[in-house]
C-alpha positions in Angstrom: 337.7 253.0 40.8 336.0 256.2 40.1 335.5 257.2 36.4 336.0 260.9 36.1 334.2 263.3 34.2 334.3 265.1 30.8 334.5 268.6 30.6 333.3 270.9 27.6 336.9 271.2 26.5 337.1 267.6 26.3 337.8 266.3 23.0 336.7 263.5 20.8 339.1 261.3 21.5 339.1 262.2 25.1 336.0 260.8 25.2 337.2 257.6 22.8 339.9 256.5 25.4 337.6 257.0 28.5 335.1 255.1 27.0 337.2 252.2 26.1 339.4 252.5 28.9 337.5 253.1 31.8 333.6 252.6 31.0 333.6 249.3 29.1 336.7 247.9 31.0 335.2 248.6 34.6 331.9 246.8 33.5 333.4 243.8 32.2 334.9 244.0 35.8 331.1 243.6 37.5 330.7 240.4 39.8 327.0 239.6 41.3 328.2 238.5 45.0 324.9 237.3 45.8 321.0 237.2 45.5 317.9 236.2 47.7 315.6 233.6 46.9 311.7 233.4 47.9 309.3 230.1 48.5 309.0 228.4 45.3 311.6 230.4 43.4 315.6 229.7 43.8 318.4 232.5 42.9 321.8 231.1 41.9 325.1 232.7 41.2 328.2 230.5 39.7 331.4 231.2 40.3 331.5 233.6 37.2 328.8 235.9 39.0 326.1 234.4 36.2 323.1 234.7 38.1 320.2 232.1 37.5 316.5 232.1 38.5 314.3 228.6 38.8 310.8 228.4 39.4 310.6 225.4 41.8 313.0 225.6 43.8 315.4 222.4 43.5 312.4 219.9 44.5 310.5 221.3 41.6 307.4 221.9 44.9 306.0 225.6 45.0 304.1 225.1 48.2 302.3 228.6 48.8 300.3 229.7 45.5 302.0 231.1 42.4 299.7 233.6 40.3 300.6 234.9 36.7 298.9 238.1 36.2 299.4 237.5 32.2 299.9 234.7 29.7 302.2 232.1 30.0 303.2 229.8 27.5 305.5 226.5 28.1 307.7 225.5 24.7 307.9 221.8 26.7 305.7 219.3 28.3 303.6 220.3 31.5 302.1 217.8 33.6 298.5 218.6 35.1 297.4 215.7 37.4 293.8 216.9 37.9 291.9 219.7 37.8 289.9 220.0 41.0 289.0 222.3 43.7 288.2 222.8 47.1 283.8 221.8 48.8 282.7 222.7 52.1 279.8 220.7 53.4 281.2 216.7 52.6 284.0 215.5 54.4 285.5 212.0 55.6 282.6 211.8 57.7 279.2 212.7 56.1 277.4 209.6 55.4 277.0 208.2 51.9 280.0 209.9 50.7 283.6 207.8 50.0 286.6 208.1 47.6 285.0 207.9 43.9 281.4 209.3 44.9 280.3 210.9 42.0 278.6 214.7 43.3 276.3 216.8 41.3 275.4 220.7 42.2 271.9 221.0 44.7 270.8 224.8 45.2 270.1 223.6 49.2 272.9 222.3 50.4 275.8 223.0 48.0 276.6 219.2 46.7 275.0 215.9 46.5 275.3 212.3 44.8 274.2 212.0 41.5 272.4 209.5 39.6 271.6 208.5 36.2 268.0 207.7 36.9 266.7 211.1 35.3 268.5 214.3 33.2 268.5 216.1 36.6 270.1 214.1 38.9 273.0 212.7 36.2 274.0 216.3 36.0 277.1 215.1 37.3 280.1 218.1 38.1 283.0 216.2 39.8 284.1 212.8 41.3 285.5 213.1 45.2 289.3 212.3 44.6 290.2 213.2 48.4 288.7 213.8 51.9 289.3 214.9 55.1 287.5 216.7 58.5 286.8 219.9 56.9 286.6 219.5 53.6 286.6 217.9 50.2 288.4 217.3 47.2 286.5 217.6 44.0 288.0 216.6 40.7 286.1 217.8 37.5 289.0 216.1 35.0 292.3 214.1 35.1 293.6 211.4 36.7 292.8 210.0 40.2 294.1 207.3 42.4 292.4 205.3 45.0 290.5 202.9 46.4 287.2 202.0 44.4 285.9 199.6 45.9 283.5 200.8 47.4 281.7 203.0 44.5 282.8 200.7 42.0 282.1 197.3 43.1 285.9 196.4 43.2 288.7 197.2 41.4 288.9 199.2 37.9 289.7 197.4 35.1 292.3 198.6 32.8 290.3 199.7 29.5 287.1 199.5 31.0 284.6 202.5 30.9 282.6 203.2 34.1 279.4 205.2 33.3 276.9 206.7 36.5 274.7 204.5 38.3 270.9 204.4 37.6 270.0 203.4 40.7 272.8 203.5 43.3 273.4 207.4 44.0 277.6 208.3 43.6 278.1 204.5 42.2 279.6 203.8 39.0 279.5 200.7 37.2 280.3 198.8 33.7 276.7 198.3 32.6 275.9 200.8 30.6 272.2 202.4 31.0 269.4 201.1 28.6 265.9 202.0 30.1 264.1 204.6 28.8 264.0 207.6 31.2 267.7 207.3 32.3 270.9 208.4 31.1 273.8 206.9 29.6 276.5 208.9 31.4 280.6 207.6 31.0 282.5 208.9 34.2 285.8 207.6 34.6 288.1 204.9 32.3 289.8 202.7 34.2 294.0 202.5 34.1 294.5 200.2 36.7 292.8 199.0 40.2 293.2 201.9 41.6 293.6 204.5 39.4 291.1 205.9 36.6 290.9 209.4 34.4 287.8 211.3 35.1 285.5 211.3 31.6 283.7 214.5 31.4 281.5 213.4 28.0 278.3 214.6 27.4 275.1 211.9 28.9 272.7 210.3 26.9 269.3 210.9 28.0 267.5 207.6 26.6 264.4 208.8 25.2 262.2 208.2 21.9 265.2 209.2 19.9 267.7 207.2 21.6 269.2 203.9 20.0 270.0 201.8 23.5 267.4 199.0 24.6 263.8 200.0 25.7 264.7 203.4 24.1 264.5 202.7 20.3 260.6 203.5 18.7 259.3 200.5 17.2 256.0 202.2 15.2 253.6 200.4 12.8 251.2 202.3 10.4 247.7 200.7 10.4 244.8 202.1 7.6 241.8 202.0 8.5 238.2 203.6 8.0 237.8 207.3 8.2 234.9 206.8 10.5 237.0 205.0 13.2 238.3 208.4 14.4 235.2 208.9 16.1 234.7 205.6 17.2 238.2 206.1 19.9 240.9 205.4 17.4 242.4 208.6 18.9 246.1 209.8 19.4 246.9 208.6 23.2 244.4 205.7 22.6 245.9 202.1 23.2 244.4 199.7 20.1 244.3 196.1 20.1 244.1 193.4 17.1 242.2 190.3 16.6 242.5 188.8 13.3 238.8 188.8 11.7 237.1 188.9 15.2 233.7 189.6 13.2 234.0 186.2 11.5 236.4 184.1 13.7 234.9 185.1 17.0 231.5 186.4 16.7 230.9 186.0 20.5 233.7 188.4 21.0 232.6 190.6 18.6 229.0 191.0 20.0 231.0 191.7 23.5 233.3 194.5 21.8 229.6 195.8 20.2 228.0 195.7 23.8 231.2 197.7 25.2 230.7 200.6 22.9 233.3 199.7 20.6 233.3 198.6 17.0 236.0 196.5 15.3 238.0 197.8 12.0 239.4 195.0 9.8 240.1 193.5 13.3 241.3 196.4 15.1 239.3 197.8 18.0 240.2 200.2 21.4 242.2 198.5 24.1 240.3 198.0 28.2 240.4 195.7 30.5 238.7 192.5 30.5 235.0 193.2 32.4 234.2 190.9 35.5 231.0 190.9 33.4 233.1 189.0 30.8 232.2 185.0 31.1 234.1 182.1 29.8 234.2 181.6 27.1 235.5 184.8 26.1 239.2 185.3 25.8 241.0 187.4 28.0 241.1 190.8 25.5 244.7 192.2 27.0 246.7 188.9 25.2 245.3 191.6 22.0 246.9 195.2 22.9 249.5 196.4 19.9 250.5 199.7 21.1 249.3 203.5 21.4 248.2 205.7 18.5 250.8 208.6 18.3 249.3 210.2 15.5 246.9 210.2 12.9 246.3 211.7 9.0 244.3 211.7 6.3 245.1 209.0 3.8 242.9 209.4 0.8 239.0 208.5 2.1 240.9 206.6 4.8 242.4 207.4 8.3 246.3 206.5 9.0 247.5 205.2 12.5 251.0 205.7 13.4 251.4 203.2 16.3 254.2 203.0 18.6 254.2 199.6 20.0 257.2 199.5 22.1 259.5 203.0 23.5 258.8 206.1 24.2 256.6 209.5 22.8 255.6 212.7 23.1 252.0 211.8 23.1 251.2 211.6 26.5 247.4 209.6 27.0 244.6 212.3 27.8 243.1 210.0 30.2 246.6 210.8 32.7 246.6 213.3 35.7 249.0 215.8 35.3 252.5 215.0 37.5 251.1 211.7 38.7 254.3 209.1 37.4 254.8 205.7 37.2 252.7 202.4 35.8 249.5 202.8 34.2 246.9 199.7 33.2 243.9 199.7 30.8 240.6 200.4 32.5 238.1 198.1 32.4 234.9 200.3 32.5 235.9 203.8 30.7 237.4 204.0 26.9 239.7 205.3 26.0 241.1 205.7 29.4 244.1 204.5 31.7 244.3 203.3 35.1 247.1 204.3 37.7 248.8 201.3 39.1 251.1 200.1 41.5 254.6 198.1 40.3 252.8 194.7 41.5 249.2 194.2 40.0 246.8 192.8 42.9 245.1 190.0 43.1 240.9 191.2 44.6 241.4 193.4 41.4 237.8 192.7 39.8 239.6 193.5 36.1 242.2 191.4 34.0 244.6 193.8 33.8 248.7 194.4 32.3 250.8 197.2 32.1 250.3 199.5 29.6 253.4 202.2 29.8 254.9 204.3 32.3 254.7 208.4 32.5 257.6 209.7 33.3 257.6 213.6 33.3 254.6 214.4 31.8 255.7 215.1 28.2 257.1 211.4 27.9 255.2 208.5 27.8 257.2 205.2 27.8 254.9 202.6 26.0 256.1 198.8 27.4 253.5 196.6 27.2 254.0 193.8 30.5 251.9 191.1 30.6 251.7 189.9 34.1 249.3 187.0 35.7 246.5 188.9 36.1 243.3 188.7 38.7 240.3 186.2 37.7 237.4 187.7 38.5 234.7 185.2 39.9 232.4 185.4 37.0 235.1 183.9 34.8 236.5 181.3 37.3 235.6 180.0 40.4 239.3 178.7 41.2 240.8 181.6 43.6 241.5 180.6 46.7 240.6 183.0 50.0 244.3 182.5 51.1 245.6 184.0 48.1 244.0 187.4 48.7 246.7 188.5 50.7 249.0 188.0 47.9 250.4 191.1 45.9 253.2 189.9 43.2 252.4 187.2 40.6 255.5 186.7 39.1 256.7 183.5 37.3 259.4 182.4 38.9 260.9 179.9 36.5 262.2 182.1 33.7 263.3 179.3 31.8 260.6 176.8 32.8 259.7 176.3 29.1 263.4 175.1 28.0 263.9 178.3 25.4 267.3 178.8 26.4 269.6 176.5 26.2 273.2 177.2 25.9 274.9 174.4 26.7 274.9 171.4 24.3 273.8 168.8 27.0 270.9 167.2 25.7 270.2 170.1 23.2 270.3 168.6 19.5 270.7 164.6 20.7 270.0 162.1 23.5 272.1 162.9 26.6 272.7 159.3 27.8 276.3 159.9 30.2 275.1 158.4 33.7 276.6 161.2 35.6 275.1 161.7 38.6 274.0 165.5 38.7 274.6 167.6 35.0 273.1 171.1 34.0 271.6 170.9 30.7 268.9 173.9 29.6 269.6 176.9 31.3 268.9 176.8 35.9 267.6 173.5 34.6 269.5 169.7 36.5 269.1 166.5 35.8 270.3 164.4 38.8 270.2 160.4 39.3 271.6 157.7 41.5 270.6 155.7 38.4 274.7 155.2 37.2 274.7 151.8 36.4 272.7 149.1 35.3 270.2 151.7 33.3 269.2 152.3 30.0 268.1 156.4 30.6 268.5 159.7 28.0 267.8 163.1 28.2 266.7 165.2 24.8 265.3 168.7 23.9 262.6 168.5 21.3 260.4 170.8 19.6 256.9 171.3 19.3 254.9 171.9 16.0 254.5 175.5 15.2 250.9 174.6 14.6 250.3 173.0 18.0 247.6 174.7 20.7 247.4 172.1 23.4 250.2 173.6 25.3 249.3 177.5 25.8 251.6 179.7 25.4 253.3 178.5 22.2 256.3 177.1 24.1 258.9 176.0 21.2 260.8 173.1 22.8 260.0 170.5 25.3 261.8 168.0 26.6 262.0 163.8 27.2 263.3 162.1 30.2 263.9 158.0 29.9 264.9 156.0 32.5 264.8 151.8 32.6 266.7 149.6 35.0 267.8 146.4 34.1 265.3 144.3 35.7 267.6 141.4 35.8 269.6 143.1 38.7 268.4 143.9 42.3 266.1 146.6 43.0 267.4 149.9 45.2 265.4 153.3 46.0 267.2 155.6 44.0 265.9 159.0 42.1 266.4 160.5 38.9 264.6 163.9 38.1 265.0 166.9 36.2 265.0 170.5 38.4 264.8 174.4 37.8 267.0 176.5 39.9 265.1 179.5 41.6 267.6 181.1 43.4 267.9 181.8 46.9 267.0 179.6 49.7 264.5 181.9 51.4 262.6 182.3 47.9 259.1 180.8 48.4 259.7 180.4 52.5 256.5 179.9 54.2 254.6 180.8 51.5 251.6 179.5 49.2 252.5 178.9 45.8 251.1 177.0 42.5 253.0 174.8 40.0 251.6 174.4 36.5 253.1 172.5 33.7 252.2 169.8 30.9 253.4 166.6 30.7 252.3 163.2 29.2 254.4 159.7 28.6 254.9 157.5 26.0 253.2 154.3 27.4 250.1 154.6 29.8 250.0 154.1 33.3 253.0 155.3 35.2 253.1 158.0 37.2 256.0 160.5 38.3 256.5 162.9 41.7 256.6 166.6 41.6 259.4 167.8 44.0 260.6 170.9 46.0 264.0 170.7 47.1 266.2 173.0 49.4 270.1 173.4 48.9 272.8 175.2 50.4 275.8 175.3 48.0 275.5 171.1 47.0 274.5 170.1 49.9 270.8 169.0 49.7 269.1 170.7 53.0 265.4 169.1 52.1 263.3 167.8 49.3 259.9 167.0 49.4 257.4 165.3 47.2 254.4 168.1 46.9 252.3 165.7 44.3 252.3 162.9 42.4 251.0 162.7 38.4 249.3 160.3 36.4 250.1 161.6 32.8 248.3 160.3 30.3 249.8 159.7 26.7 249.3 163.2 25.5 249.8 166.6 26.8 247.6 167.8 29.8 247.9 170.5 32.2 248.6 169.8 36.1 248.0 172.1 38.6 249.4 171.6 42.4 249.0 173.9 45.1 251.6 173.9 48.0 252.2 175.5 51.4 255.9 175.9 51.5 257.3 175.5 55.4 259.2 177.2 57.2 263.0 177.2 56.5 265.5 176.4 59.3 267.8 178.9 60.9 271.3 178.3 59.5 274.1 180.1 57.8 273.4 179.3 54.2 275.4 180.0 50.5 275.7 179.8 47.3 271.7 178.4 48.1 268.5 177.6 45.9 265.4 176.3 45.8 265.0 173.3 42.8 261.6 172.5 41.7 261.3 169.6 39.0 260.2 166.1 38.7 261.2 162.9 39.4 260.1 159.9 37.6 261.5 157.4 40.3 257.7 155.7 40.5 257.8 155.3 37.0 261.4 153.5 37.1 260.0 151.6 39.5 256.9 150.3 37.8 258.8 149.4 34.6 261.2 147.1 37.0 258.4 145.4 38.7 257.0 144.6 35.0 260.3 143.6 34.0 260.2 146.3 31.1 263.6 145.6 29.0 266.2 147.9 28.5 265.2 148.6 24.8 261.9 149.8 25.7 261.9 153.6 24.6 259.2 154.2 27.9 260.2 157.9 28.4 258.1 160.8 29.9 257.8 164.3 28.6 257.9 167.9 30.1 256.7 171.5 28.9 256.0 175.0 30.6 256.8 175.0 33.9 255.7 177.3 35.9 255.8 178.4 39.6 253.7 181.4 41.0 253.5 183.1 44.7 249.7 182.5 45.5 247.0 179.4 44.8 244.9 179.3 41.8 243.9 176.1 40.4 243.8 177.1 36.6 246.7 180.1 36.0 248.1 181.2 33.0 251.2 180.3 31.5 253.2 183.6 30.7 256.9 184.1 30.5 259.3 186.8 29.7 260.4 187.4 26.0 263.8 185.2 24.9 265.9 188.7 25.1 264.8 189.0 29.2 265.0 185.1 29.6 268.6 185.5 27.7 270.0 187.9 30.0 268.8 186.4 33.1 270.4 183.3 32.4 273.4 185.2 31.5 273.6 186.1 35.1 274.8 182.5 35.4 276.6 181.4 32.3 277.8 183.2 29.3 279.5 181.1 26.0 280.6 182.4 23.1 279.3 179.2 21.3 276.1 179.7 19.2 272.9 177.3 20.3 273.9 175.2 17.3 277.8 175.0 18.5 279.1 171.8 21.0 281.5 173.1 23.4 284.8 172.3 22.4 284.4 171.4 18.9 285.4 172.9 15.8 283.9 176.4 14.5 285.2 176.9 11.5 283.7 179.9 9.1 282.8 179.3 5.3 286.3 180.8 4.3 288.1 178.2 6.6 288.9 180.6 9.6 288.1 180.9 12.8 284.1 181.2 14.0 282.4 184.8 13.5 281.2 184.5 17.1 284.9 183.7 18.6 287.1 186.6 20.3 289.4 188.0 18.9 292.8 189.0 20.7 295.3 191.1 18.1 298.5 191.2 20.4 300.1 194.7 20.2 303.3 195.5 21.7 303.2 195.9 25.4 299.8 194.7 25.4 299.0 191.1 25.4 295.5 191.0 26.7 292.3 192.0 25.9 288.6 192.5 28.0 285.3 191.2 27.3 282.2 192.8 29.0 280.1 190.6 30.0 276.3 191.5 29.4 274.9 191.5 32.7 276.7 191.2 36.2 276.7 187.9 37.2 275.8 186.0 40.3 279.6 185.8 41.3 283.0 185.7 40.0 282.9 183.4 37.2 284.8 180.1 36.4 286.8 180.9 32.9 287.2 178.1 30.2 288.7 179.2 26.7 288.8 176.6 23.6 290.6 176.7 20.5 287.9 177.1 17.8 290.0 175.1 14.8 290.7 172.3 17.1 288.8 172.4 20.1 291.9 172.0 22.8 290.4 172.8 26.5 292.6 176.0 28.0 294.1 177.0 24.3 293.8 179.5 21.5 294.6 179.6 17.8 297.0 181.7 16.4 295.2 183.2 13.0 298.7 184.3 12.3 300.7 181.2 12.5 298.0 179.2 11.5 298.1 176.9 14.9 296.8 176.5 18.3 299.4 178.6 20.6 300.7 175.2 22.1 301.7 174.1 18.4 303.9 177.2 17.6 306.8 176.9 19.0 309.6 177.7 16.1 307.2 179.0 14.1 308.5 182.9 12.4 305.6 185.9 13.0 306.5 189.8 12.5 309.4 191.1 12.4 310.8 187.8 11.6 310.7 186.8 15.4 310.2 183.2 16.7 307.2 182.4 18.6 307.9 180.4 21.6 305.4 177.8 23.5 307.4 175.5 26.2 305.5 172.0 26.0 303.3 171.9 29.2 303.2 175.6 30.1 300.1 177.9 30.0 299.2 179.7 27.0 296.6 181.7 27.6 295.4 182.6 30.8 292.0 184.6 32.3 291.1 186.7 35.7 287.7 187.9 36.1 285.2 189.2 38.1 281.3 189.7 38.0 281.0 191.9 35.0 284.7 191.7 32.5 286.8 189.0 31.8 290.5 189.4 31.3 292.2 187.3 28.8 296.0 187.4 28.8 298.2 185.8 25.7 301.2 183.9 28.2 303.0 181.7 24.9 303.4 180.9 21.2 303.0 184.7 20.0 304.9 187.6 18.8 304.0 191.2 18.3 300.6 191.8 15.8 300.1 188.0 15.9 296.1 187.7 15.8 294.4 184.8 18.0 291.2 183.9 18.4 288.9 181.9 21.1 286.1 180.7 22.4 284.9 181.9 25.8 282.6 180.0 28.5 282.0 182.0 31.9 280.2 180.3 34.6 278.9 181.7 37.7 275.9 178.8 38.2 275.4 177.0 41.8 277.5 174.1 42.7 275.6 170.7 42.7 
């Protein structure tokens, strides 16, 4: 209906009553009949002609790009999954690349792995979240799902952080980074196996300031004469230390006088033993402390600041500029360094070690390695011409002088079960077809702090007895104590020299060295390589051995086990009709096994913190080495041991994750013990005061009842080579605190 016009003798209250009548009454009439909707945005008109606009469309998908020119705020929740975009260059089929490869930015090419070996390559940008022929998916934050395996290792754990590789490019993994020159870089946090949310924190570049293993500066201040600044004691100058080596060892002091140096209250400049050096001298590298970093003015006096371990900004004059890795004292020149390879070689003329490493120039790592060094003729006549061929020299028993020990077998008492095959120090197995009729024991000891007949300074040794009735009849049999060197291949057609001490309690018997072969516990060959008359106190034995040729065969879970066996003297106490009571035992200290024949090597191990995380690699306990497996670890105030886990259980979440210190050789077998009572496969319950089997009935939080069917599992584990997952099944209720003790163990089968 058409509203007709006013005219100029139109009055006011013509112009109320059209108004009212016609203007405001026709638009209350107005009806929209219809509007048209676009991609990603729906138009909707009810039935009243109300017209409505959604963003979405009704499945909420806007699937060509939306772009706000302005601001735009959201008063509710909005979900982001990731943030990512688009690369060129990497797609499902370059090489090297997968779901979960971590990239960084390269000026040549666009995009490539990164690493956490240096600052450079752990500038890490994005992680791949998906692939295809053309292109890539790059996710710089948020959550992505997939599978890890691959980058990863296996699965995610839930909880777990992930931090860049140091040496396998796009790899993530749950050991964190501790050697000096890398970076400590957390990438992604595990939710679930397959899903994790990208970490975008800042790296940790371990350096002289950093706090992580090899990292943290361990410095010593040394004063000494003013006039030994001009004598070498020089910032970038390594310094040794030999307690009053002018008094205690004149013939080394005349030696350090002949080599242009001069000794300060015991302290002189570091080289490498001469060839011109003649027994018997000692061997002047078992002497270096560290590197001066700086020095000042104290009084009429000079002070050394010496970093003996880490890394600084003095950098050693002696170095060429951008040439990196190892570096060795020189034997000739002072104060100068050598360039070395990673394996020290044997028709070196000089005794020589590792010094430190440069890494870039303005860092110099200082980490002192003592390795088994070359003996020059002049010093020795007892290298072999086979050996020359030889380029690593290192000890292959890590534990070959008993110092770790986690298991209580043997440890603090005599051993005297007559099971037939037991692990008691750490790769170490005793093994006997001695089960009956025997007297026998097995005990760790310990040496005299004082002691020097056995180099090295090895803490503990350890005594093996064994005495058949000699009433019954005689059978060939064995009993022996072995160390594990893994991998059958190991010392395959190779030359190789085992050292150790040994002597017995009664005088003349004898006992067999032995190399052994196994795949899984199946014994593939053994082999007596020498035989040993010990007398009754400690000597050293030398026995040089050509190992053969291993067989082709698909082999496992497989080792090598060097020990001995002291069948001949079992045998000798029978034939004399020695009595059971007779404590005829023989004793055992620093083994050790090298690639290469010598006839009179050193005994040199890795510290107890290497030695410690190598056998970790096998098995990991909670217990302390003054803790029994099982028993009671009860703390001063009547609780639960310091060193148990603790598991608070929180609503929803009835597990918790322990990180194991180093990967270990395979998926681990998990025991848990109750540390009040000892129970196999239990926990306590802090809260309730009991092990979890016991608390049925018992009242927790909230005033609920706990609940532990007789019979049925309470706690339970899953693993795999680096975290183990322990989940509270029974007998707990919300905020209920329990508490365990934890074995893992990956070691060989016997």
């Amino acid at each position: 209906m058409a509203i007709s016009p006013l005219t100029g003798s139109s009055s006011f209250y013509d112009w109320y009553v059209k108004t009212n009548d016609e203007i405001i009454a026709q638009l209350n009439a107005m009806t929209i009949y219809g509007a048209t909707s676009g991609d990603g945005v729906r138009m909707d008109v009810n039935g009243s002609g109300i017209l409505t606009g959604t963003i979405g469309g009704t499945s909420g998908n806007i699937k060509s790009g939306l772009t706000f020119s302005g601001k735009v705020d959201f008063t509710g929740e909005a979900v982001v999954p990731n943030i990512s975009f688009k690369i060129y260059g990497i797609t499902s089929g370059s090489s090297g690349y997968t779901f979960g490869s971590v990239i960084r930015t390269n000026g040549i090419n666009g995009y490539t792995l990164a690493c956490a070996d240096n600052p450079d390559n752990a500038e890490s940008l994005a992680v791949i979240s998906a692939m295809n022929s053309t292109y890539s998916v790059a996710s710089m934050l948020g959550k992505i799902t997939g599978n890890f395996n691959t980058v990863a290792g296996g699965t995610l754990f839930s909880g777990c952080i992930y931090f860049l590789d140091p040496t396998n490019p796009g790899k993530i993994t749950t050991t964190e980074p501790v050697t000096v020159g890398q970076v400590s870089k957390p990438v992604i946090m595990g939710l679930s196996g397959d899903t994790g949310i990208i970490l975008q924190y800042r790296g940790n570049y371990l350096n002289g300031t950093s706090t992580l293993g090899l990292s943290g500066n361990n410095r010593i201040y040394v004063i000494l004469p003013s006039s030994s600044s001009s004598n070498g004691f020089t910032p970038g100058a390594f310094v040794s230390y030999l307690p009053n080596v002018g008094t205690k060892d004149a013939l080394f002091d005349a030696y350090l006088v002949g080599t242009g140096r001069t000794a300060y209250d015991g302290w002189f400049v570091s080289q490498s033993s001469s060839s011109t050096v003649t027994s018997p001298l000692p061997f002047e590298e078992d002497f270096v402390v560290g590197m001066i970093e700086t020095s000042m003015n104290y009084g009429s006096d000079k002070l050394y600041q010496v970093v003996t371990r880490g890394a600084s900004e003095i950098v050693p004059t002696s170095i060429t500029p951008s040439v990196y890795g190892w570096w060795t004292l020189n034997g000739v020149t002072l104060p100068q360094l050598t360039q070395s390879s990673n394996n020290i070689e044997e028709n070196n003329p000089y005794e020589r070690l590792y010094v430190g490493y440069n890494y870039n120039n303005t860092s110099f790592v200082v980490d002192i390695k003592p390795q088994i060094r070359s003996i020059s003729s002049n010093r020795s006549t007892t290298i072999s011409t086979s050996a020359q061929n030889i380029s690593t020299f290192n000890n292959e028993t890590f534990n070959g002088d008993y110092s770790i020990w986690q298991r209580s077998t043997g440890r603090d008492s005599q051993y005297t079960s007559n099971v037939s095959k037991v692990y008691f120090a750490d790769q170490w197995v005793r093994r006997t077809s001695r089960t009956s009729l025997v007297s026998q024991y097995l005990q760790r000891q310990s040496f005299s702090k004082t002691q020097t007949t056995v180099e090295g300074s090895p803490q503990y040794y350890v005594d093996v007895k064994c005495v058949v009735d000699p009433s019954s009849i005689w059978f060939d049999g064995h009993h022996s104590v072995g160390h594990i060197l893994p991998n059958i291949e190991a010392l395959n057609n190779s030359d190789i020299t085992v050292s150790f001490y040994a002597k017995c309690s009664h005088s003349n018997y004898s006992f067999n060295v032995y190399l052994a072969r196994y795949n899984g516990s199946t014994l593939v060959s053994k082999t007596t390589i020498g035989t040993v008359n010990p007398t009754t106190s400690w000597d050293k034995y030398v026995i040089n051995y050509t190992v053969p040729a291993l067989s082709a065969g698909s082999y496992s879970d497989d080792y090598v086990e060097i020990g001995f066996d002291i069948e001949p003297t079992v045998k000798t106490a029978f034939d004399a009709s020695v009595s059971l009571g007779t404590n005829l035992f023989m004793s055992f200290a620093s083994l050790c096994v090298y690639n290469g024949t010598y006839l009179n090597p050193k005994h040199l191990f890795d510290s107890d913190e290497s030695k410690a995380l190598k056998a970790n690699k096998y098995y990991y306990t909670t217990y302390t080495g003054s803790q029994i497996e099982g028993s009671a670890t009860l703390a001063t105030n009547g609780g639960p041991a310091l060193n148990a886990h603790d598991i608070t259980y929180v609503p929803n979440s009835n597990y918790s994750l322990i990180k194991l210190p180093v990967r270990m050789r395979k998926t681990p077998t998990i025991t848990t013990y109750s540390p009040v009572t000892g129970a196999l496969n239990d926990a306590f319950n802090v809260s309730a005061g009991l092990d979890l089997r016991q608390t049925s009935g018992t009242i927790g939080y909230d005033r609920k009842t706990r609940i532990a069917p007789l019979n049925l599992t309470t706690i339970s584990s899953t693993s795999d080579e680096t975290n183990v997952k322990l989940t509270l099944v029974n007998g707990i209720v919300p905020y209920d605190v329990v508490s365990c003790h934890v074995i893992a163990d990956a070691s060989y089968p016997l």
